[in-house]
N, C-alpha and C positions, 0 to 999 in steps of 0.2 A: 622480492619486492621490498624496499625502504617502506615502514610502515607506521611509525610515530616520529614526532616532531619534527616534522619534512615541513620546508615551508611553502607557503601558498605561492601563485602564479598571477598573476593579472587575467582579470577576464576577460576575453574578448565585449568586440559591442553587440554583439549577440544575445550575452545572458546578464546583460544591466536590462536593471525593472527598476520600473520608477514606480516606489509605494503609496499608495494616496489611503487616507484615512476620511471616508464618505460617512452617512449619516446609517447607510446600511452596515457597513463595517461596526461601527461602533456599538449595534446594534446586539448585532453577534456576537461581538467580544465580552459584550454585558448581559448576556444571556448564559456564554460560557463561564464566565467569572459569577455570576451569579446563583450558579449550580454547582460551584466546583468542581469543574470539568476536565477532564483534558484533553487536548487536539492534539495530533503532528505534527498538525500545522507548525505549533509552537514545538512543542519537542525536537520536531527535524528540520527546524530553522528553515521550512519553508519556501522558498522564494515566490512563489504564487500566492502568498497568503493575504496580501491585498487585493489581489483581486479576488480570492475566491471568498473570502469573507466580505468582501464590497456584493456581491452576490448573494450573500446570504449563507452561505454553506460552507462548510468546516468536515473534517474527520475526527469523531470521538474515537478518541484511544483510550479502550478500557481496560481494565485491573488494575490501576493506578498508574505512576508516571515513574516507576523503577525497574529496572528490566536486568533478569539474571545471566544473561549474554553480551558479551563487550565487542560488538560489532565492529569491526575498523573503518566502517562508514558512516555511524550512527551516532546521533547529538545525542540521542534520549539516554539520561539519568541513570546510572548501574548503583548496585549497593545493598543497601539492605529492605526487604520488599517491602510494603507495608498488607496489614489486612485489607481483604479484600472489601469493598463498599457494597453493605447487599441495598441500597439504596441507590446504586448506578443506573442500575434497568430501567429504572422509573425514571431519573433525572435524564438518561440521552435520551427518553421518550418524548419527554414533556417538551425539552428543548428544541429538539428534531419538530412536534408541533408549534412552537412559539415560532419559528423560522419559516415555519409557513412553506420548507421545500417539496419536490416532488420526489426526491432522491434523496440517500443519505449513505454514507458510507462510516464502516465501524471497524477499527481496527486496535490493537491490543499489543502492550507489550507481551514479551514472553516469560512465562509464569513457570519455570520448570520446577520452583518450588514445590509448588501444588501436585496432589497427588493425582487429580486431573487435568492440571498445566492449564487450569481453568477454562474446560469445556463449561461443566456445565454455568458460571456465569456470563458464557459467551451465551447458550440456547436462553436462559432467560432473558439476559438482554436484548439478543432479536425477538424473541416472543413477546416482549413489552414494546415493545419500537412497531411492530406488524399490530399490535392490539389497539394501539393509542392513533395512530397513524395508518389507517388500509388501505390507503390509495399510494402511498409512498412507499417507492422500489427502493429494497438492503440491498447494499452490496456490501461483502465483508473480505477483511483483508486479515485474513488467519495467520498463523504461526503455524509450524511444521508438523506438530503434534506427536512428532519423534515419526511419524507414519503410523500411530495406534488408531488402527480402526475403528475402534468403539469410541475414539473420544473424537474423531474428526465428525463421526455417524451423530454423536448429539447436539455440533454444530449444525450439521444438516437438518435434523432433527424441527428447526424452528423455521427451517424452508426458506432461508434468503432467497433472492432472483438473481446477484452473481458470488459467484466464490472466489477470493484471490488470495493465492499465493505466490510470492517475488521468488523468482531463482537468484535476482541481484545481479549475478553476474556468471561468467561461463566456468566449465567444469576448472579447468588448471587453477583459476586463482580462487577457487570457491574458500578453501582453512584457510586462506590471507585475508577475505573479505569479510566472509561470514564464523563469528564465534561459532564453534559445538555446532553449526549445520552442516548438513552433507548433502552432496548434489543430489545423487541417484534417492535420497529420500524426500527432497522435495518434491524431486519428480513421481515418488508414490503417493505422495500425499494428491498432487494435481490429479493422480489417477485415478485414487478411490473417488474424488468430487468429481470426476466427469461419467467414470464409470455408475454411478450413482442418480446418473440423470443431470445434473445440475451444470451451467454453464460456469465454465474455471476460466480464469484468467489469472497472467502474471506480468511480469516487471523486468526488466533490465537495466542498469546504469552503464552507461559506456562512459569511456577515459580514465580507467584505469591497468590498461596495458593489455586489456584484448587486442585478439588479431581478431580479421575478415572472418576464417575460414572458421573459427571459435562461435564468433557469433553467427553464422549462417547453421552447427553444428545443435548449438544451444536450441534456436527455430525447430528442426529437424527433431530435435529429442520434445521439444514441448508438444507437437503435434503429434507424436508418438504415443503422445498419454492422452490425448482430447483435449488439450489445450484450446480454447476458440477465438482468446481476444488477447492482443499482447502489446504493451506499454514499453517506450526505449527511452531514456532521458539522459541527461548528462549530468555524471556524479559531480557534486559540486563539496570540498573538504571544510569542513564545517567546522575545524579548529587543528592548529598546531598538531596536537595530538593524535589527529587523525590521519588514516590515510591519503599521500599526497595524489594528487592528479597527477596524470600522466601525458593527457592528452586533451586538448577542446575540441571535441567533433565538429564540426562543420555542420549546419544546418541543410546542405548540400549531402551531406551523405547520410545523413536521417530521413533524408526523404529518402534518397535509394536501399535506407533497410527497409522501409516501410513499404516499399513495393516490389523488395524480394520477400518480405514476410505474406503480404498479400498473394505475389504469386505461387508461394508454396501452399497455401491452402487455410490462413489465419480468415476468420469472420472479420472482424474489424482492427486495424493495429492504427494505434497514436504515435511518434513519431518525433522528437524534437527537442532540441536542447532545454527548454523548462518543464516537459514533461515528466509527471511527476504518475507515478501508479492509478491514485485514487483526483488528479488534474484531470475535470470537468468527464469525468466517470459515468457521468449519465449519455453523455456522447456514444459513449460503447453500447450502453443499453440500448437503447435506440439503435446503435445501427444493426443490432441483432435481432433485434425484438420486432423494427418498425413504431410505428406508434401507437400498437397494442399499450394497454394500462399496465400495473404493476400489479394487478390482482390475480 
């Protein structure tokens, strides 16, 4: 696979989003700027991020906004890390209530500096967010945690309501896609969080040169480990730099994964060229939960 300075493609009219900047957006955004915060939103350029902050809701990505993995699909910032903010817990808490939402989703660069790869301000964080906020369902969108049990176990430790970790993409191109991750250990990571009680969820980006038979293969291996809820979007290359697209799926065939993923035995699967992992994330909740509370 051609993997840097490939250049971009024209998007179909499929994945043009018309941004609008509402009085609830603006809201958020001054909320997050206000706490020095940081999203994905903004990190991974998004393209949902007018609506989901016209909405109210945002992904805090915590440990800061430098990550010691160089992704070939990923905007967010590599380099040098900075110290960790023991003032973050408290800040997505306070924010996540200033928003007024019922849901909130937390997600982190990767820390492999840290001698914990920053478990434990992953558990304080949801411990402050579940303290400040008890009616609002965490969903957290982890890192792989090498597959160390004891550090995924004090994620868990703070009792989110869903757990996610992205596979990205299918086993063949995983060292093209993904920095220093390895498939078969994501896959233990999703396995200790199901085996553990807790509902797991993951992610795929299509268009970048999977087959059929890969991604039907990928489904198979995630439900293998208890995987319940699964996210397909379309990789969109987020600079020169980065890896090129391969392909624009068709919204026509997102629905037909969506209903081979359903029919092999997934709880709820999202679907769709702007779908994004943690794109309108409460949806899932719901369709597993019902309209049970988050308590």
């Amino acid at each position: 696979m051609e993997k840097k300075f490939a250049s971009k493609i024209s998007k179909p009219d499929w994945l043009k989003v018309k941004f609008t900047q509402g009085e609830r957006y603006a809201k958020t955004a001054a909320i997050v700027k206000s706490h020095n915060l940081h999203t994905i939103c903004e990190s991974g350029k998004c393209p949902n991020i007018g609506e989901c902050w016209g909405r109210g809701t945002a992904t805090f990505m915590i440990g800061g906004d430098v990550c010691t993995r160089t992704c070939g699909f990923c905007a967010t910032k590599i380099g040098k890390t900075p110290d960790l903010d023991l003032f973050e817990p408290l800040k997505v808490a306070k924010s996540i209530s200033l928003m007024g939402v019922e849901y909130c989703v937390i997600t982190s660069v990767n820390r492999d500096d840290l001698e914990d790869e920053g478990a434990e301000h992953w558990f304080r964080t949801i411990a402050k967010v579940k303290e400040l906020n008890p009616n609002v369902g965490v969903e957290v969108l982890i890192p792989d945690f090498h597959a160390k049990k004891e550090l995924i176990q004090r994620v868990l430790d703070a009792k989110p309501h869903v757990v996610s970790h992205n596979m990205e993409t299918v086993k063949r191109l995983t060292s093209e896609v993904r920095s220093h991750a390895v498939y078969d250990v994501s896959l233990s990571t999703l396995k200790y969080v199901a085996d553990a009680g807790f509902v797991s969820k993951s992610a795929v980006m299509l268009g970048l040169g999977e087959k059929d038979d890969e991604i039907f293969q990928l489904m198979d291996d995630l439900l293998a480990v208890g995987c319940r809820i699964l996210t397909m979007g379309q990789y969109l290359q987020p600079s020169f730099k980065h890896l090129k697209v391969v392909e624009f799926v068709s919204p026509e065939k997102f629905d037909l994964f969506k209903q081979v993923a359903l029919q092999k035995g997934f709880d709820y699967v999202e679907s769709g060229p702007l779908v994004r992992s943690s794109y309108l994330a409460e949806r899932a909740f719901h369709g597993v939960f019902g309209s049970s509370s988050a308590e």
